[in-house]
C-alpha positions in Angstrom: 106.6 195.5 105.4 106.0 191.7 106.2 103.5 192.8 109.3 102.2 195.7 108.0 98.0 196.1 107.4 98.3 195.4 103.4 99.9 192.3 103.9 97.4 191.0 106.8 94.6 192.2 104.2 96.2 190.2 101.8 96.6 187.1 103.6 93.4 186.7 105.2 91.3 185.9 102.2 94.0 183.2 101.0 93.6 181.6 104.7 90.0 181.3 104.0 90.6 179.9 100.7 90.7 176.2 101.2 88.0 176.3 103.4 85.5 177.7 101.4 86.9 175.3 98.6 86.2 172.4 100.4 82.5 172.9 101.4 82.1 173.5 97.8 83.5 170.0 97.0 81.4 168.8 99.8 78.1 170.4 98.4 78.9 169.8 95.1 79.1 165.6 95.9 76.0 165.9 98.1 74.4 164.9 94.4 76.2 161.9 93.6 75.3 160.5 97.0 71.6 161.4 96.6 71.8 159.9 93.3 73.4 156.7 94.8 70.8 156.1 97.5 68.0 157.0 95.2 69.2 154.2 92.9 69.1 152.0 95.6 65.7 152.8 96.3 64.9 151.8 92.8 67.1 148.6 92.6 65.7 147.0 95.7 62.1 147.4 94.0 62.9 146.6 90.7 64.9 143.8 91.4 63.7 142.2 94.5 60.4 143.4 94.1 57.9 144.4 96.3 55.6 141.4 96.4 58.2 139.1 97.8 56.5 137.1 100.6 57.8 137.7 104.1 60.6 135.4 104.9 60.5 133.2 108.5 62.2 135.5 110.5 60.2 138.2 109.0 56.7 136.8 110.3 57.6 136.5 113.7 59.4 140.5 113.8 55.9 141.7 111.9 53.4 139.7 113.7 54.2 141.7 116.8 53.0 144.3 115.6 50.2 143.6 113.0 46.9 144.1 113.7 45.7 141.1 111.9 47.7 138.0 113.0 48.8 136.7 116.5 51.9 137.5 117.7 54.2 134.6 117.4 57.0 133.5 119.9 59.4 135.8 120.3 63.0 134.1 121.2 65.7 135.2 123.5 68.3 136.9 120.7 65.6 139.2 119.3 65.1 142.7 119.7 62.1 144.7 119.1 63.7 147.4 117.1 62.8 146.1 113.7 59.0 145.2 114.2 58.9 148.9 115.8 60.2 150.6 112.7 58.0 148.5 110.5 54.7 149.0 112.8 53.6 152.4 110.9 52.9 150.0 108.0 52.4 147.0 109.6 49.6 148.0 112.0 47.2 148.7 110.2 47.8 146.9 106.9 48.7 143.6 105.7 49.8 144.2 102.6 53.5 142.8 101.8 53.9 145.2 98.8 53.1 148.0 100.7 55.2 147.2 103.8 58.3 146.7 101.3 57.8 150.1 99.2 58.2 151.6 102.4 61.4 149.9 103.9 63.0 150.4 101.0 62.3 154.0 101.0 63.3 154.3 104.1 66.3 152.2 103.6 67.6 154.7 100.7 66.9 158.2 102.5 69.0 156.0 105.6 71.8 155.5 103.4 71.9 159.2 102.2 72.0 160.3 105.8 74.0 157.8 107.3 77.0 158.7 104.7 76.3 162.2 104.2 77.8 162.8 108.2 81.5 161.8 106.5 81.7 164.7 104.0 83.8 166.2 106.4 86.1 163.7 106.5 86.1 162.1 103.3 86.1 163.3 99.8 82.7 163.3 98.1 83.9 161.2 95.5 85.3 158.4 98.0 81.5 158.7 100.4 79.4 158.2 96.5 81.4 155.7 95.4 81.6 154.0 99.0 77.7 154.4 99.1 77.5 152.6 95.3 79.7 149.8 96.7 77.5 148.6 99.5 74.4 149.5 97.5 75.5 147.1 95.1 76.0 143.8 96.8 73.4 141.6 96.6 72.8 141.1 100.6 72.4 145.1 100.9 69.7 145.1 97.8 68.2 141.7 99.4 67.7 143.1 103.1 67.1 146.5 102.4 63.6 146.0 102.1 63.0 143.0 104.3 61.4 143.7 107.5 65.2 142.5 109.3 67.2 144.5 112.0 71.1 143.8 110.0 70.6 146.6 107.5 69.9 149.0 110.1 72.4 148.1 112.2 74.9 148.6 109.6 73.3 152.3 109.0 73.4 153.0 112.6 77.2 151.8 112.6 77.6 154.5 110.1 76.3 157.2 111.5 77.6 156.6 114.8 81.6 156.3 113.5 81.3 159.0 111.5 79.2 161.4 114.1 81.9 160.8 116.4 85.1 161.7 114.3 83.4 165.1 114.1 82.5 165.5 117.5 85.6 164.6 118.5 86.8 167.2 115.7 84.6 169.7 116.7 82.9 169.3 120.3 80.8 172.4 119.5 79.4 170.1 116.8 75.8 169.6 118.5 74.5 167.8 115.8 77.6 165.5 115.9 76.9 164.6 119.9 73.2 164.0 118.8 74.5 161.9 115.8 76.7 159.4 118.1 73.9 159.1 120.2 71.7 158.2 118.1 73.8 155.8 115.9 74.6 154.0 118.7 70.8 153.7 119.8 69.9 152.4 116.6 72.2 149.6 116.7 71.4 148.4 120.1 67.7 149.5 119.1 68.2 146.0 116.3 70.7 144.4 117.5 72.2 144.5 121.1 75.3 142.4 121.2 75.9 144.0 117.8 76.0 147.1 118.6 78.5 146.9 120.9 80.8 144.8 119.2 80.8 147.6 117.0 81.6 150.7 119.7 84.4 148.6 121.2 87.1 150.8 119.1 85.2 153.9 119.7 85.3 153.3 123.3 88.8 152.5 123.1 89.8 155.7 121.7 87.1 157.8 123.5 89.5 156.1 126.9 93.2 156.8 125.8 91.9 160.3 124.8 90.5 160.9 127.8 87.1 162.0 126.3 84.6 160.9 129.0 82.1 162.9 127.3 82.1 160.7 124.3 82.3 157.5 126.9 79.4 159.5 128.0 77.4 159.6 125.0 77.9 156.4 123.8 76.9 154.5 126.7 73.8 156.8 126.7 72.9 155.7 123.5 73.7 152.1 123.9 71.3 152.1 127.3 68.9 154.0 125.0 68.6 151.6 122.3 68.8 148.6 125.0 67.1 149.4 127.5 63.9 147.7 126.3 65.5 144.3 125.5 67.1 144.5 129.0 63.9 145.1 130.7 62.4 142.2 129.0 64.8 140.1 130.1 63.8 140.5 133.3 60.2 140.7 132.8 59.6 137.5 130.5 63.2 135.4 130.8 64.1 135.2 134.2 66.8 137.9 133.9 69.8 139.3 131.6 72.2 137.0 132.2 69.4 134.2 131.6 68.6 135.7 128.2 71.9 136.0 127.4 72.3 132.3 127.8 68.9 131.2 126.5 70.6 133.5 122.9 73.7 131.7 123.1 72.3 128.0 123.9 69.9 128.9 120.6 73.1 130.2 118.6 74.6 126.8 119.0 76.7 128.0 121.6 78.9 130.9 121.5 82.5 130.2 121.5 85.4 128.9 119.8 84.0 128.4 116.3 85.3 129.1 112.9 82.8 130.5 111.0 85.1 131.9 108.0 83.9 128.6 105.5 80.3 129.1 105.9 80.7 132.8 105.5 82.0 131.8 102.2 79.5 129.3 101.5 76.9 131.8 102.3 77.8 133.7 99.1 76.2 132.0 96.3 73.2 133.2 97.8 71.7 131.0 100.8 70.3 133.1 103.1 70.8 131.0 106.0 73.0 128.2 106.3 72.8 125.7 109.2 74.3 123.3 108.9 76.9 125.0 106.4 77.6 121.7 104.1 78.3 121.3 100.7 81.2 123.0 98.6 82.2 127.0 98.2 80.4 129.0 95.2 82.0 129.6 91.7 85.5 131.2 92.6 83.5 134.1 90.3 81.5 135.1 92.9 83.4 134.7 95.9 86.1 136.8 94.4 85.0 139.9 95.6 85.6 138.9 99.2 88.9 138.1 99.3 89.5 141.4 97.4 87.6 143.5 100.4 90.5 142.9 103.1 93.2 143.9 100.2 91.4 146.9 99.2 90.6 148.4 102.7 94.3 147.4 103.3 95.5 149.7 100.5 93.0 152.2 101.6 94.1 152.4 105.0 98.3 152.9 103.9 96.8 155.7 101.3 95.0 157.2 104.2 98.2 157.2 106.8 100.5 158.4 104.0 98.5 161.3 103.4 97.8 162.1 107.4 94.3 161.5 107.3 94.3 158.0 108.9 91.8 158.2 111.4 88.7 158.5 109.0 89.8 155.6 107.4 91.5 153.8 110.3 88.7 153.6 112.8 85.6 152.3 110.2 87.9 150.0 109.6 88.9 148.7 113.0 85.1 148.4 113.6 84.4 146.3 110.9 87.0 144.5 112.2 85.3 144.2 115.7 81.3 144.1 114.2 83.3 140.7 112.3 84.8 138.6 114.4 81.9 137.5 116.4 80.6 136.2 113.0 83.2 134.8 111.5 84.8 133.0 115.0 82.5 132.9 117.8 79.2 130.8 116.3 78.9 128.0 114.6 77.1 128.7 111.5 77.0 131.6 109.2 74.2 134.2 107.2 75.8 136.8 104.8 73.3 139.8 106.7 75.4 138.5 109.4 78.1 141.3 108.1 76.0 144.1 106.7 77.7 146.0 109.6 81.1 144.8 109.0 80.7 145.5 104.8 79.5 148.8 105.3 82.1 150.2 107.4 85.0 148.6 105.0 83.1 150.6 102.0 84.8 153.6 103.0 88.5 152.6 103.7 87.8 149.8 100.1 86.4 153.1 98.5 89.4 155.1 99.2 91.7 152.3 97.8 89.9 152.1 94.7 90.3 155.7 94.1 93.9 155.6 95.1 94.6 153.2 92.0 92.8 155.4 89.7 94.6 158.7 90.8 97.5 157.4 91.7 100.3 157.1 88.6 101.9 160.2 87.6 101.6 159.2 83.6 98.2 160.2 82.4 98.4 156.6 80.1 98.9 154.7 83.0 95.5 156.8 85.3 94.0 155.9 81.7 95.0 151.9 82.2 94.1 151.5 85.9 90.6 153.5 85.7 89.8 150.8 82.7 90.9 147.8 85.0 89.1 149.3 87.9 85.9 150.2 86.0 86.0 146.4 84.2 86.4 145.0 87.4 83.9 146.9 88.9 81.4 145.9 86.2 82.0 142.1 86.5 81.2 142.6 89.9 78.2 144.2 89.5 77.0 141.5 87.3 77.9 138.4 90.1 76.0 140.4 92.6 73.2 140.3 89.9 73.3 137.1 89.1 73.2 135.9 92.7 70.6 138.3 93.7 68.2 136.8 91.0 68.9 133.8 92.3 68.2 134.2 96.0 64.9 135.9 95.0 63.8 133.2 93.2 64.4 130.5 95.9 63.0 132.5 98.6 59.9 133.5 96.2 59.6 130.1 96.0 59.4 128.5 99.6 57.4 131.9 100.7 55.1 130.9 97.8 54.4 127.2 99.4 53.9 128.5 102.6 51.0 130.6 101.3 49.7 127.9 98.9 50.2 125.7 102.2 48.1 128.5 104.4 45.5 128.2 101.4 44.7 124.6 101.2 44.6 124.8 105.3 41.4 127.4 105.2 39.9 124.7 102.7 40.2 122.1 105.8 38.8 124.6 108.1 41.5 126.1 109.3 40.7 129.6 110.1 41.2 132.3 112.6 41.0 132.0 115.9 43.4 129.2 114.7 46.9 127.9 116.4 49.3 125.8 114.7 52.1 123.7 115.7 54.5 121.2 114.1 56.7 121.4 110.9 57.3 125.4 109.5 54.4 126.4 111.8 55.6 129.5 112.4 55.9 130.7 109.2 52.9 129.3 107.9 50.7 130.0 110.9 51.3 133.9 109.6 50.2 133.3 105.9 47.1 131.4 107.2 46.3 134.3 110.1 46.7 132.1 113.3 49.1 131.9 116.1 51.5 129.4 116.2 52.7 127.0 119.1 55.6 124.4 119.6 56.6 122.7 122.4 60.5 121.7 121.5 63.1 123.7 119.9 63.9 127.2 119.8 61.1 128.2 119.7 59.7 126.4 122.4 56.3 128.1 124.0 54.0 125.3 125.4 53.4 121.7 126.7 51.6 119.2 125.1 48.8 119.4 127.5 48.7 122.8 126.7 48.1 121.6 123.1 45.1 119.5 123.8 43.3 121.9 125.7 43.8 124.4 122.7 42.6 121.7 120.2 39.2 121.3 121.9 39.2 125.8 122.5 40.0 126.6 118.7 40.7 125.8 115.5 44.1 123.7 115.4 45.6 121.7 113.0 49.2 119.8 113.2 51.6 120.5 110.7 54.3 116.9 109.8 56.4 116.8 107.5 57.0 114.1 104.6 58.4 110.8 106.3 57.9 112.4 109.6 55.8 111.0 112.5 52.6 112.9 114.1 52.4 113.5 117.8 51.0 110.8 120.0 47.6 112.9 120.8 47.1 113.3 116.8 47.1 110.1 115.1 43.5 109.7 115.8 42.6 112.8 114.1 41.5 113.1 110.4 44.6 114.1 108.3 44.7 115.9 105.1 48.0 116.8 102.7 48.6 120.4 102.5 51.6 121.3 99.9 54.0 118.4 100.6 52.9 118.2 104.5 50.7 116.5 105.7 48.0 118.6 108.2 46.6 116.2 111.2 43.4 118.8 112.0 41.4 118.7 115.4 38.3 117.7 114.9 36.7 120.5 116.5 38.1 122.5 113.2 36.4 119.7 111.1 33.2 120.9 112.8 34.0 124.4 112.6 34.1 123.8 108.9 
């Protein structure tokens, strides 16, 4: 009989069939993605290598926290987040190569977390070879182990998009309401105004799904991560809507900008580029870019022909939104800029790859597009090479004179309690071990009367660049070439000496 007990004894074990199938797929890729993110590991210390001076941006993030150098100025659009998660190193040590062998630890074991939350919504093969892809481009290996908050905003973006597709799966899913939490709070943690670029979709969807438990727990974790830089504002920059300003006025202004060209500028390896001039890179190694909107396209039609659009769907349309303030609202460009945005379009770009390998019925013609897709995929992996060498090399190079700069400044006498101010001060104030002081631009944090009472209290030199002019209160002052700048040093430090 159709409803009699055989046939329910039957049945039952085939209902339970698929599901134990697919937590065996998911354990058995668990592997690949540990293998992925270990290399990773390797790669950023291999190939960037640990003893890579810290970079501008790096000195001020790590100086508030080292134990051995003042704290520099610290401007409206930073967060705290980043020196925080570098501090176990950082504040008691002041070695580079140890501070990197740790972030890039710590960046691998973040990527193997951060994707391992999607195995239930994406094939193990898709989440490795997804993890491979953003492993491999040369801004992931570059940042990975610099002491900068993108990378981790692009992990937290991860974990948060993918926590909340299984909570909102599974609200039983504890760990899943922890996860969004949590994601969230590590963006805002880095990045503020990133992180909720990013949540906009989530908080769209959380609204027409009337979730207000996952509204909830997002907002909790945005004010969690936040909540420090918002208190700041009011403690040290006369409120939030004053910082908020004081970021955009040093952004150039946000607004109506189209930031597309530098993006692509950005790509041959310049880490920062303002003002964005000069021509693209080699068509070679821009290729890849144009190919990630066509890829996550064809990803996303796979996904909704197969009704499993959402997991692919929604990283997508948070790329879209981590993006667009990069790309259109300011008015120059940095390729960490869109760690957030490439990350998030490794999944959907992952599952199109995969759809042109398994796709075609005739086993010649799988045989065909795996060869394209793997040849392809190993040209790419040599561009991101190539410019990845490159980029190391330039920024080896100006982090070198800044510390050959730092050196030839001790040899005038120039040694802590010291304060610099002038031309790369900031930078250069952290290789030599003093604080550092300027009283225009954006990092504005004195008057020049405060200046000349500091040259006659410490040690205090004047940092000018070639064919630039020294300040009024310096030209009396003995003045030595450092590097190619030229150091105007109080006399007090000549005494010191």
């Amino acid at each position: 009989m159709a409803d009699g007990p055989n046939a329910t004894a039957t049945s039952a074990p085939r209902a339970r069939l698929p599901a134990r199938s697919a937590e065996s797929r998911r354990r058995r890729g668990e592997p690949r993605l540990a293998a992925v993110a270990a290399a990773f590991t390797l790669a950023q210390l291999v190939l960037v290598r640990p003893g890579l001076g810290l970079g501008w941006d790096e000195t001020v993030y790590v100086s508030q926290v080292s134990g051995h150098v003042p704290a520099a100025y610290f401007s409206a659009p930073r967060s705290r987040g980043i020196s925080l998660l570098a501090a176990p190193i950082a504040s008691w040590s002041d070695s580079t190569v140890l501070l990197r062998i740790y972030l890039a630890v710590l960046s691998g074991l973040a990527l193997y977390l951060a994707l391992r939350v999607w195995r239930h919504h994406v094939e193990p093969g898709v989440i490795a070879l997804a993890a491979a892809l953003f492993a491999s481009l040369w801004v992931t290996l570059f940042y990975g182990l610099e002491a900068m908050p993108n990378y981790w905003v692009a992990i937290g973006a991860l974990a948060c998009v993918g926590c909340f597709l299984r909570a909102r799966a599974n609200p039983r899913d504890r760990a899943a309401w922890w996860g969004v939490c949590a994601g969230a709070a590590l963006m805002a943690w880095m990045r503020p105004t990133d992180a909720v670029y990013v949540v906009l979709p989530l908080l769209a969807l959380a609204l027409a799904l009337r979730r207000p438990r996952l509204l909830a727990v997002l907002a909790a974790g945005l004010l969690a991560g936040a909540g420090e830089w918002v208190i700041e504002a009011y403690v040290s920059y006369g409120g939030l809507g004053q910082r908020l300003s004081d970021a955009s006025a040093i952004q150039g202004g946000l607004g109506r900008h189209l930031a597309v060209l530098d993006q692509l500028r950005s790509l041959g390896g310049r880490t920062l580029c303002r003002p964005c001039t000069g021509s693209a890179p080699n068509p070679l190694v821009t290729l890849w870019w144009f190919a990630l909107p066509l890829l996550a396209a064809l990803g996303a039609v796979t996904a909704v022909r197969t009704r499993r659009a959402l997991p692919t769907l929604l990283p997508l349309a948070c790329a879209v939104t981590a993006a667009v303030p990069y790309l259109f609202l300011i008015g120059y460009a940095a390729p960490r800029f869109l760690l957030p945005a490439y990350a998030l379009l490794a999944l959907p770009v992952a599952g199109g790859l995969t759809h042109l390998v398994t796709a075609p019925a005739r086993k010649s013609a799988r045989t065909l597009a795996g060869g394209l897709v793997a040849a392809g995929l190993a040209g790419h992996l040599a561009v991101q090479y190539v410019v990845l060498e490159h980029t190391v090399h330039s920024s080896a190079a100006s982090r070198a004179d800044w510390a050959r700069t730092a050196t030839a400044l001790h040899r005038l006498g120039v040694r802590q309690p010291c304060l610099l101010s002038g031309y790369d001060a900031v930078p250069i104030a952290y290789y030599t071990g003093c604080g550092s002081a300027q009283t225009a631009g954006h990092d504005a944090s004195t008057t020049v009367a405060g200046l000349k009472r500091a040259a006659h209290r410490t040690s205090f030199a004047v940092l000018v660049p070639p064919g630039g002019r020294a300040p009024a209160y310096t030209r009396a002052w003995p003045d030595e070439r450092v590097g190619i700048l030229q150091a105007y040093v109080a006399p007090d430090a000549q005494r010191g000496r």
